[in-house]
Each structure stands twice: as C-alpha cells, then as structure tokens.
C-alpha positions in Angstrom: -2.9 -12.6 -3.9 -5.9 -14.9 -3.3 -9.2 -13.1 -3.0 -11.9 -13.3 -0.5 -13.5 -17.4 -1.1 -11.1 -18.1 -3.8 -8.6 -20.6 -2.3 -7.1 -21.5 0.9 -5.9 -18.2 2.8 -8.4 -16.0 1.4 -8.0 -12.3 2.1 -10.0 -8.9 2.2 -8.9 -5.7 2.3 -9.7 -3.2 4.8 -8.7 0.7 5.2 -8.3 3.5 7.9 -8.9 7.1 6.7 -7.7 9.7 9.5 -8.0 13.5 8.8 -5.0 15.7 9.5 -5.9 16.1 13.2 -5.5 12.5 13.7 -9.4 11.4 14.1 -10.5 8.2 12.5 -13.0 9.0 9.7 -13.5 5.7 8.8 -11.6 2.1 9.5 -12.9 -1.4 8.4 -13.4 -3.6 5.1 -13.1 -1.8 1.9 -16.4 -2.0 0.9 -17.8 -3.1 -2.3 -17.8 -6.6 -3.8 -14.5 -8.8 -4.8 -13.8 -10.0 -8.3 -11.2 -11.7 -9.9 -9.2 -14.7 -10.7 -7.0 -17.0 -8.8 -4.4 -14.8 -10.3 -5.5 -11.2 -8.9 -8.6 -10.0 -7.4 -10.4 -6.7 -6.9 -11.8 -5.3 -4.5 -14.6 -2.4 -3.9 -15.5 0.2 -6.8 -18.1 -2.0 -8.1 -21.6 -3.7 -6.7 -21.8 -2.8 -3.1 -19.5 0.1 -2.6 -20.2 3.1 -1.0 -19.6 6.1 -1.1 -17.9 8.2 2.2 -18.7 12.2 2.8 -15.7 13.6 4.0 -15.6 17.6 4.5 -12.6 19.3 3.3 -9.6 18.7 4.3 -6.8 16.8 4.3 -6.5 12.6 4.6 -4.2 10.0 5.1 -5.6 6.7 3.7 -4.3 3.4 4.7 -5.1 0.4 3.6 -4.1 -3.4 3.9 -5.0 -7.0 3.4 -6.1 -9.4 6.3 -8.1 -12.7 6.4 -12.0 -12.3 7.6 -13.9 -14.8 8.9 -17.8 -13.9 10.5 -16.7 -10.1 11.0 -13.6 -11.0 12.7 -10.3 -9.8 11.3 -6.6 -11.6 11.1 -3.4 -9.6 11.8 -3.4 -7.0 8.9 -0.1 -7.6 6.1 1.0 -5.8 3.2 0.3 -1.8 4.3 0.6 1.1 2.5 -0.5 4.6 3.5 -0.9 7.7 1.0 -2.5 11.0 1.2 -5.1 13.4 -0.5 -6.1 16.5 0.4 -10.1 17.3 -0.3 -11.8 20.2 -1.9 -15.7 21.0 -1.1 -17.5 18.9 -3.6 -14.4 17.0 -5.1 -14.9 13.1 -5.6 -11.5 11.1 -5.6 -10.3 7.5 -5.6 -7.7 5.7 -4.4 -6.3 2.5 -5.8 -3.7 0.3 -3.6 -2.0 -2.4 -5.3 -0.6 -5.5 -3.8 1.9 -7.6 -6.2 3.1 -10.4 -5.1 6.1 -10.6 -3.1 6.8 -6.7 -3.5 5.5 -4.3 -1.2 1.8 -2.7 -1.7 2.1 1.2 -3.7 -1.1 3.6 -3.3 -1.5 6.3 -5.2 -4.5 8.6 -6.5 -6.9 6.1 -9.1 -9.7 7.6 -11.8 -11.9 10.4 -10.6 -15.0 8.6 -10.1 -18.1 10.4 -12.7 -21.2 11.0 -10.4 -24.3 9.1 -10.4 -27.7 10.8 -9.8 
C-alpha cells in the first residue's frame, strides 16, 4: 500500500473501537504520524499518537484503510476486526496489517512500556 502523501492514491488508516454493549468508544484516523517507503508504510505508534483510556472490559477493534483529503474520508477497503478484552490498568496494542492483494489480519502487537 501507498501511504498517506507518498504517491497517487494515498491512503490513511482509520479505526472503530466498540465495547461489548455495542457503544462506539472511539472511531476516526488512527492517530499518530505515517512513515515508510513507497513499499509499505506505518501508521500511528510513533510522534503524534495518543493514547485512549478505556475502562475494563471487553473491545472489538476494527480497523481499515481509506483515502483522506481536508478531514473528509473515501469509502473505507481492506477491513479487519479483532478483539481484546481489558483489565484495570492493562496497556495493549494492536497491529493490523495490510499486504498487498491479500486480505488485512489483526491480531494483538507488543505491550506498549509506559512513559511517565
């Protein structure tokens, strides 16, 4: 995939978290900065991210790519949904790959080490 001002048909990513009874926590660009190659990009977990408080419970984490252009979004592509459930005071992290011309896997990523 291209990332966001690489080349033409740049794209974002963007995710939805939605706790068990079905409210939206959160839902909009992955936040964090974009870096990468015309070969593969990444996106979030580095300058810029931030962090989301969730109380306990459990999640269901979607997440997808779509063009962006002044705040507004494309049709999303390339979705994939996973879940993690959330003790009091755990930090997780989620990482969602998208290869190229297979479909996108999510699946639990390194436990984040707090900052102070």
């Amino acid at each position: 995939m291209h990332g966001l001002y690489c080349c033409a048909g740049d794209v974002t990513a963007f995710d939805r978290i939605k706790a068990a009874d079905g409210t939206v926590a959160y839902e909009g660009l992955l936040s964090g900065s974009e870096t990468g190659t015309q070969d593969s990009t990444t996106f979030g977990g580095t300058y810029g991210s931030q962090l989301l408080v969730l109380p306990p419970g459990r999640y269901t984490v979607t997440t997808w790519l779509a063009t962006e252009d002044k705040g507004v979004s494309g049709p999303p592509y390339d979705a994939c949904t996973t879940s993690i459930e959330l003790d009091a005071g755990q930090a997780a992290q989620l990482d969602a790959e998208f290869p190229a011309g297979q479909a996108c896997t999510a699946k639990p990523g390194p436990v984040p080490t707090p900052q102070y």
